[in-house]
C-alpha positions in Angstrom: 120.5 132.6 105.9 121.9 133.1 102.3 125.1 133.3 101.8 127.3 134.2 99.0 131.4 134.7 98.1 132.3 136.6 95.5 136.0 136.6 94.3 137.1 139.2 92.3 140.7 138.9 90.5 143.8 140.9 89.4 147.3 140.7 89.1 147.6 144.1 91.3 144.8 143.3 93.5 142.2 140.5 94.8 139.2 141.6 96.5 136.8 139.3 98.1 133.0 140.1 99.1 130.8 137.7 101.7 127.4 138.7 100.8 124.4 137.4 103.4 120.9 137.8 102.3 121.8 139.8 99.4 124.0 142.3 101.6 127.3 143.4 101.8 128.8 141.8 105.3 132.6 141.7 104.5 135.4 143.1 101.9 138.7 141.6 102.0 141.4 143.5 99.8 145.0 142.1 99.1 147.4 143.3 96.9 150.9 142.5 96.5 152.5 145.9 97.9 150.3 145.7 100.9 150.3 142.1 101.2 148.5 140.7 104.8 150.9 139.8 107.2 148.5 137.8 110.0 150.0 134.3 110.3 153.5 135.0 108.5 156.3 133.3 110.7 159.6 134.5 111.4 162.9 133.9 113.1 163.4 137.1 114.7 166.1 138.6 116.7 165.6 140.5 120.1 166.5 143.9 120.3 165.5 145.3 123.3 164.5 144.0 126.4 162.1 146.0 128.2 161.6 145.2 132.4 159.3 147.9 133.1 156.8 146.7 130.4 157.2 142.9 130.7 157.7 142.9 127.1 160.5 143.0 124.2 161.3 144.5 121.1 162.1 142.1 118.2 163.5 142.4 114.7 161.7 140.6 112.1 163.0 142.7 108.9 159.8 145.3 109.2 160.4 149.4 109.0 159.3 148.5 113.2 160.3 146.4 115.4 158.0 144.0 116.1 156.7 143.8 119.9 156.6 140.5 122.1 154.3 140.9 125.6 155.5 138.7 128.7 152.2 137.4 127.9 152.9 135.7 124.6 156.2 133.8 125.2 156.6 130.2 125.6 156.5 129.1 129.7 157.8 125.5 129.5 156.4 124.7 133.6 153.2 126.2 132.7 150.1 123.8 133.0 147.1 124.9 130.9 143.6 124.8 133.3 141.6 122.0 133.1 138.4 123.9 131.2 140.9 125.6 129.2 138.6 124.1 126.1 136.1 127.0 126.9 138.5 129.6 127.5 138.3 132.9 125.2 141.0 131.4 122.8 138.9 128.6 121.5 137.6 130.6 118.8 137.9 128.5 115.6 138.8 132.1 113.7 142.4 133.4 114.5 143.0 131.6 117.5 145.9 133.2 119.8 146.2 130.1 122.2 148.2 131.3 126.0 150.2 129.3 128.0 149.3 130.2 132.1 151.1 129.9 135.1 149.8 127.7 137.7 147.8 130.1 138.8 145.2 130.0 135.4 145.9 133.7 135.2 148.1 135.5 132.4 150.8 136.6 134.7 154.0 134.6 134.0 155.8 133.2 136.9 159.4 134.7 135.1 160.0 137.9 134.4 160.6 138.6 130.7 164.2 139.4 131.8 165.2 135.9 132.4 163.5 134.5 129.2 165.0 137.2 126.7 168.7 138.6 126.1 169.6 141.3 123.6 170.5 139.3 120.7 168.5 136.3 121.1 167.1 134.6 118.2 163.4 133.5 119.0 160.4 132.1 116.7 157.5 134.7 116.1 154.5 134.6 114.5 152.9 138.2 113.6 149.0 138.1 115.3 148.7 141.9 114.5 150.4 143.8 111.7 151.5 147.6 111.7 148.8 150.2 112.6 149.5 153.5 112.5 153.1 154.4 114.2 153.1 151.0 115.9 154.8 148.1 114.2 153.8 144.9 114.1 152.6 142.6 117.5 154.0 139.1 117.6 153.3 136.2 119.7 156.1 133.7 120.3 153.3 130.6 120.6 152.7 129.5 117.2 149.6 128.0 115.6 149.4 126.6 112.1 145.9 126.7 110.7 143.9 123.7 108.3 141.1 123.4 107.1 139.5 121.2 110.3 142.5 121.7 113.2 144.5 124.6 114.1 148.0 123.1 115.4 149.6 124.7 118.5 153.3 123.4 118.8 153.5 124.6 122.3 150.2 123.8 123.9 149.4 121.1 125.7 145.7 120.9 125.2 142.8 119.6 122.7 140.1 122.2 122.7 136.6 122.3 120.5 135.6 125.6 118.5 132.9 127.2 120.8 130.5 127.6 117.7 130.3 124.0 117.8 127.1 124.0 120.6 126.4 120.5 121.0 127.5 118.8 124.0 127.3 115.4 122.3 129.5 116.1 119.4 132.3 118.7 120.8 133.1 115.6 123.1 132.9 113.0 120.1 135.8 115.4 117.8 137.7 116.0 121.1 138.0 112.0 121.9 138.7 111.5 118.6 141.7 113.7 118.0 143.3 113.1 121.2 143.5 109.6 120.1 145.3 110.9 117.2 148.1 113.5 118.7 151.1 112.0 119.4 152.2 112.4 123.2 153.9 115.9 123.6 153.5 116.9 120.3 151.7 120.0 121.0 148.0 121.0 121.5 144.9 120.9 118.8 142.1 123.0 118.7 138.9 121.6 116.3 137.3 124.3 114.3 134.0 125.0 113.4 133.9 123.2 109.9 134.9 120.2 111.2 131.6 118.7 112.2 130.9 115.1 111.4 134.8 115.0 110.0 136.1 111.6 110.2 139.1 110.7 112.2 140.9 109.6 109.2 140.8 113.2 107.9 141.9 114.3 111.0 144.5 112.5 111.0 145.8 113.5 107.6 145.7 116.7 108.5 147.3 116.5 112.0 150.4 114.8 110.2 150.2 117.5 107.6 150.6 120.4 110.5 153.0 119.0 112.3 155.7 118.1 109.1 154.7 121.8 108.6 156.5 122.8 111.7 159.1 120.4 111.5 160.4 122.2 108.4 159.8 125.8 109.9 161.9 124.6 113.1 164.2 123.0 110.2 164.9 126.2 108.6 166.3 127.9 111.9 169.3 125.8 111.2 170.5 127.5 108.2 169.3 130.4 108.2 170.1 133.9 109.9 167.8 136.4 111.7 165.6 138.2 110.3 163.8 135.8 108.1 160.7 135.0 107.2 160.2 131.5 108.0 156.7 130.9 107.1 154.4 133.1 105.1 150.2 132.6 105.3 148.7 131.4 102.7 146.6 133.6 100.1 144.0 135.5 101.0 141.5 133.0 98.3 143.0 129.7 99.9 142.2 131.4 103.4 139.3 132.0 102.4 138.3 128.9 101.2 139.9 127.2 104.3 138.2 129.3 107.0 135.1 130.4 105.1 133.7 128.0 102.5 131.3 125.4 104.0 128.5 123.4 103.4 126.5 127.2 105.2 127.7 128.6 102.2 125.4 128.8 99.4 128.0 129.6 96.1 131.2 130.9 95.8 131.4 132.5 92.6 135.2 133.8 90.7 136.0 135.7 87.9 139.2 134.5 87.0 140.6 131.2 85.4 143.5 131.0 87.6 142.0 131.3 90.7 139.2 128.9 90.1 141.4 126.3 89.1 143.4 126.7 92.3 139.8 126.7 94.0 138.8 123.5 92.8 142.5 121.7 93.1 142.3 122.8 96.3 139.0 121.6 97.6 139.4 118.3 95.7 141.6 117.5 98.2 139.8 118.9 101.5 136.1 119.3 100.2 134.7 117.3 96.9 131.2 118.3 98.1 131.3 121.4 98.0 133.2 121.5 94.5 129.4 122.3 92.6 129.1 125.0 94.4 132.1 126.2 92.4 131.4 128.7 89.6 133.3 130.9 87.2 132.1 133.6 85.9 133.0 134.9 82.7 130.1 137.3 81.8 131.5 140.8 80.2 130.3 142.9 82.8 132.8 143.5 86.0 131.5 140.7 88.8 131.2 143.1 91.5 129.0 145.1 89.0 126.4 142.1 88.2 126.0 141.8 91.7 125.3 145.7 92.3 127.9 145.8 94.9 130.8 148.4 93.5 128.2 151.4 94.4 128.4 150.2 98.0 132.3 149.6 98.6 132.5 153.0 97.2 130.4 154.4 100.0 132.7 152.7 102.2 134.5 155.5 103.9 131.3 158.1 103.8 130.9 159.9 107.0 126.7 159.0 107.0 125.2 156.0 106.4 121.5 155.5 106.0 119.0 153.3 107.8 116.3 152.1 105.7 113.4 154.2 108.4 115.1 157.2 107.2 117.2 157.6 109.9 121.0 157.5 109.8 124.4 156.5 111.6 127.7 159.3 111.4 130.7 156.9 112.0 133.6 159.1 112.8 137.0 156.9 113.0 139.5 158.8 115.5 143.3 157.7 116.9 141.8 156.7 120.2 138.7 154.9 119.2 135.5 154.8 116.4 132.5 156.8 117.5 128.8 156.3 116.0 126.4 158.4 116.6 122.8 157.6 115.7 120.0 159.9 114.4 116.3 159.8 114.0 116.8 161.9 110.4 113.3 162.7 108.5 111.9 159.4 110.4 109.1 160.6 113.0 107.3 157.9 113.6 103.3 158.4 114.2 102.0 159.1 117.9 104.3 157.0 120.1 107.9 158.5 120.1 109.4 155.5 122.5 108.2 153.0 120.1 109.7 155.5 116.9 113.3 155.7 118.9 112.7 151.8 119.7 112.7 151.2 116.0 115.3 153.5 115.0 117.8 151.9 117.3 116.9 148.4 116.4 118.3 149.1 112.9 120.7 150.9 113.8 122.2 148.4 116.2 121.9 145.9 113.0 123.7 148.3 110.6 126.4 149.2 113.2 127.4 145.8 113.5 127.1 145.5 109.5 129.4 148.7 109.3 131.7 147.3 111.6 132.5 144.2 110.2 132.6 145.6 105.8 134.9 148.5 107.1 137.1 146.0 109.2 137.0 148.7 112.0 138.6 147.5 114.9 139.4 148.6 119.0 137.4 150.4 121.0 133.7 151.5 119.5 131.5 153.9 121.1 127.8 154.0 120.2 125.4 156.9 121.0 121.9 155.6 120.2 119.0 157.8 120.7 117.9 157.7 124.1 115.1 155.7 125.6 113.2 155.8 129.1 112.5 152.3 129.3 115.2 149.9 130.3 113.5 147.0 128.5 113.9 148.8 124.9 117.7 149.5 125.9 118.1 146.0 126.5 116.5 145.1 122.8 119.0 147.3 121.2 122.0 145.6 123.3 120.4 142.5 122.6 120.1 142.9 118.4 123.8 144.7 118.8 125.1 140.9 120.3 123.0 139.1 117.8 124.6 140.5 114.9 127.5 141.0 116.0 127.8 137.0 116.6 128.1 136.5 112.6 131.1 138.6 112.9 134.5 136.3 112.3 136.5 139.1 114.6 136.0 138.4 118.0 134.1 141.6 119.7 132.0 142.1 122.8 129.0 144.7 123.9 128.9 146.4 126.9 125.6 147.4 128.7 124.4 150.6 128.4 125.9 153.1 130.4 124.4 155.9 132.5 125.3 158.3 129.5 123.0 156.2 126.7 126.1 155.0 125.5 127.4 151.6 124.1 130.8 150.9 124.4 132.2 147.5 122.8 135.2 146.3 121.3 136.2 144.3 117.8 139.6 142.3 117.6 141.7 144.2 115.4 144.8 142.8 113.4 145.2 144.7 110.7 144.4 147.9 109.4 140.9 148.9 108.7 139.7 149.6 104.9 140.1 153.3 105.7 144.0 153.3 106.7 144.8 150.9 103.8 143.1 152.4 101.0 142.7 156.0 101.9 145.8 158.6 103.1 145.8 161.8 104.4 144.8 165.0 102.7 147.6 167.2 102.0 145.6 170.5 101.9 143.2 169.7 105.3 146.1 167.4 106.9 143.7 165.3 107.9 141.4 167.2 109.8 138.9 167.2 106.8 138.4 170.7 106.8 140.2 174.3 105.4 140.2 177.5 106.5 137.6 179.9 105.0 138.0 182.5 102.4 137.5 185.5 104.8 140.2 183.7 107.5 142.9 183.5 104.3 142.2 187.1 103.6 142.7 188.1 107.4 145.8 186.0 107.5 146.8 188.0 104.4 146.5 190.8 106.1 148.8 190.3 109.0 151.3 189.1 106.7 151.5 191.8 104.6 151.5 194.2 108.3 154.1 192.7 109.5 156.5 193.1 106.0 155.6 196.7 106.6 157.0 196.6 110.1 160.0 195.5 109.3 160.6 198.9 107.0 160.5 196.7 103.3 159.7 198.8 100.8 159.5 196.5 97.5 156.0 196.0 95.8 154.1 192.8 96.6 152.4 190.3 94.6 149.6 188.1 96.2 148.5 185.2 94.9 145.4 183.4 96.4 143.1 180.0 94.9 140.5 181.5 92.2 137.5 181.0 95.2 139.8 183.0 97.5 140.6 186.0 94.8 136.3 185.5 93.8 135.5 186.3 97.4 137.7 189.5 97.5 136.7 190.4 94.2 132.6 190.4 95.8 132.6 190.8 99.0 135.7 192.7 100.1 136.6 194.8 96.7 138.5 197.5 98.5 140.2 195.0 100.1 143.6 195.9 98.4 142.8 199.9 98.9 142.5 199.9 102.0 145.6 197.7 103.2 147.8 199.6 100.5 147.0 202.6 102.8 148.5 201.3 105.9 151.8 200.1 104.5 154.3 201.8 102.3 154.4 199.6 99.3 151.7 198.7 96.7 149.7 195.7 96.7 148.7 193.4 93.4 146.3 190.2 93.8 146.5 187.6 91.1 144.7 184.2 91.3 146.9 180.9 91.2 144.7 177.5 90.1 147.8 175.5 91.5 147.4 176.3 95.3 145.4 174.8 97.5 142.2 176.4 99.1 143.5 177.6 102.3 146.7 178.6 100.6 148.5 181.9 99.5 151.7 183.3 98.0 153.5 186.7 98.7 155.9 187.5 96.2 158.2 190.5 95.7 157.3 191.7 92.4 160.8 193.1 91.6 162.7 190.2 92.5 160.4 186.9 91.8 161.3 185.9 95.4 158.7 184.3 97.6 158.7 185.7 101.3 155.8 183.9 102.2 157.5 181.8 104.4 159.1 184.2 106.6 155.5 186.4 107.5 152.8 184.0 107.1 153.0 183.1 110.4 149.4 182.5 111.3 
């Protein structure tokens, strides 16, 4: 498989785009007002302790306050399980190591109460930043990410990236950095990059991590909660240090600065790959050259096409994502099973496609077409896992239910492109929709009654958007006629270019005064 990076960047903003086989996969967008959070470290300071949850509210300096689960503190007596190398945390990606009870389960043996006071100073690392009205998640077992090793201070444990599937070598890179880490210094996990690493790199690195944390902890000393203790590194260098491998084809950078960071940086970690380095400095915008602007901008389109003809409506909602796919103007020839078979197929590749460029994360409910045979439905499930196995978030399929339906999830830490980049529309409030010109001019109409109720007597003045006044204007012209009969005042319309669609004014033509307000009720 191809593979491409394209770095694109700005003093207000750095976009990156992974591009496989010529095709959009993955947008990363960081700018300094929105800056990433994922990975930051801070001395926090607890403000609430809550029982009934098992979990605690902690302030790290956010408009939140961050929240701590039982789950993610620090259990000194707790032994890590013996296969705990092939548990669900070994992901070489953004791994969230746990510490278990005895048990090998998640439930700690103390309650959160007897850990945590009101007041308590504790280290916190964020694992998922502010999403909608909730603030930021933290976990209170830290891991510092290289290039080859991810460093867990409080583990006690050397696991091997699952992506790594040889049997032969994951035992190799295990022996050889448990030779390395110093007795009760912490726990290692290998990533995926690190095949056929030497142990003297390892090493390097290792002592690299861990004088990393011994200033973080150093820090503590001196300083007063909340502070930021540690901050990630830049979305290029994380790039480059999770990303950019010897599977990756060219990484390509428009801008001076960057690229020499770039290559300073993998002089150090990754000389090989240094010719794979290029900087572009053509006139024409990067993303441009590489006919990719047209498709970020589609990015938060309701439809997106198949290449059959048939198409996927992607519907983001509070609770959870829902796709729904469609056959569209694709009919197939004479065998409809085989026509839904294929529709679903690339639809099953372009969900997972979608999923991962819009960075849409939680809980995802597909609605494929339907099909009789349980064999197709397990080709559809099957592509689904495929694809969705070159995703870096971590995300799992479920069967098919007895509804036809899908239902999955994809690790989410962040914000998806949507949330970041998009806000709310101040005319439709969201809803992505306004009332119609005939419901204005009813709710016009019941304004202006119940002003007449009420026994006013001054003239009125209404003022509607220029499609509102059109419609009365064509298709209700005797609109003002007829109302002025049933209420003792007389009635003038004007159009206004200033409000908004589904918008209107009443204003007392003597005075100026606007009573909309007060009678506009629904």
């Amino acid at each position: 498989m191809k593979r491409e990076i394209l770095i694109n960047g700005h003093a207000r903003e750095t976009r990156v785009a992974i591009i496989e086989d010529d095709q959009l996969v993955e947008l990363l967008v960081d700018r300094p007002e929105n800056r990433r959070m994922v990975g930051d470290i801070y001395l926090g300071r607890v403000e609430a302790v809550k029982p009934g949850l098992q979990a605690a509210f902690v302030d790290i300096g956010t408009e939140k306050a961050a929240f701590l689960h039982g789950s993610d503190l620090v259990y000194p007596e707790a032994e890590a399980p013996d296969d705990a190398d092939e548990s669900e945390d070994d992901d070489d990606e953004e791994p969230t190591p746990r510490r278990r009870n005895g048990r090998g389960d998640e439930r700690p043996d103390q309650a959160i109460e007897e850990l945590l006071k009101k007041g308590q100073d504790v280290i916190v690392q964020v694992s998922k930043e502010p999403i909608s009205t909730k603030g930021p998640r933290v976990t209170a077992q830290v891991s510092l990410a290289g290039r080859f090793l991810v460093y867990m201070p409080f583990a006690s444990r050397v696991g091997v990236s699952r992506k790594i599937g040889d049997r032969e070598e994951r035992k190799r890179l295990r022996e050889q950095v448990q030779a390395i880490l110093p007795p009760n210094s912490g726990g290692v996990i290998v990533r995926t990059v690190s095949e056929d690493v030497t142990q003297e790199t390892f090493q390097r690195e290792l002592n690299t991590l861990i004088s990393q944390w011994k200033r973080i902890k150093k820090k503590t000393n001196f300083t007063r909660a909340p502070t930021l203790l540690h901050r990630e590194t830049s979305l290029t260098r994380g790039i480059i240090r999770d990303v950019f491998s010897a599977k990756v084809d060219s990484l390509t950078v428009d801008s001076k600065q960057l690229y020499n960071e770039i290559t300073e940086y993998l002089k150090g970690v990754g000389p090989e790959l240094l010719e794979r380095v290029k900087l572009y400095e053509e006139p024409v915008p990067i993303f441009d050259k590489f006919e990719i602007e047209t498709e970020i901008r589609d990015l938060f389109k309701r439809r997106c096409d198949l290449p059959s003809g048939g198409y996927l409506i992607i519907e983001p909602t509070e609770a959870l994502v829902s796709i729904d796919v469609n056959s569209g103007r694709y009919t197939g020839k004479k065998d409809p099973e085989k026509t839904i078979l294929k529709t679903n197929v690339e639809a099953a590749r372009e969900v997972a496609r979608q999923l991962r460029l819009r960075d849409v994360g939680g809980i995802i409910v597909c609605d494929f077409i339907d099909m009789e045979s349980k064999q197709n439905r397990d080709k559809v499930l099957q592509e689904l896992r495929t694809h969705l196995g070159r995703d870096r978030a971590r995300t799992k399929a479920f069967a098919v239910s007895d509804l036809g339906l899908i239902e999955m999830t994809r690790q989410r830490v962040r914000q998806s492109h949507l949330q970041r980049m998009t806000e709310a529309c101040p005319t439709c409030h969201g809803t992505g929709r306004v009332f119609t010109p005939e419901t204005i001019v009813r709710r016009v109409e019941r304004s202006v009654k119940r002003i007449a109720v009420e026994g006013k007597k001054d003239n009125l003045v209404v003022r509607l958007h220029p499609e509102v006044a059109m419609y009365v204007l064509q298709e209700e012209r005797d609109f003002v006629k007829k109302l002025e009969k049933t209420v003792p005042f007389r009635l003038e319309v004007r159009d206004d270019p200033l409000l908004r669609p589904d918008e209107f004014k009443l204003v007392v033509k003597s005075a100026g005064r606007d009573v909309t307000q007060q009678y506009a009720v629904a």
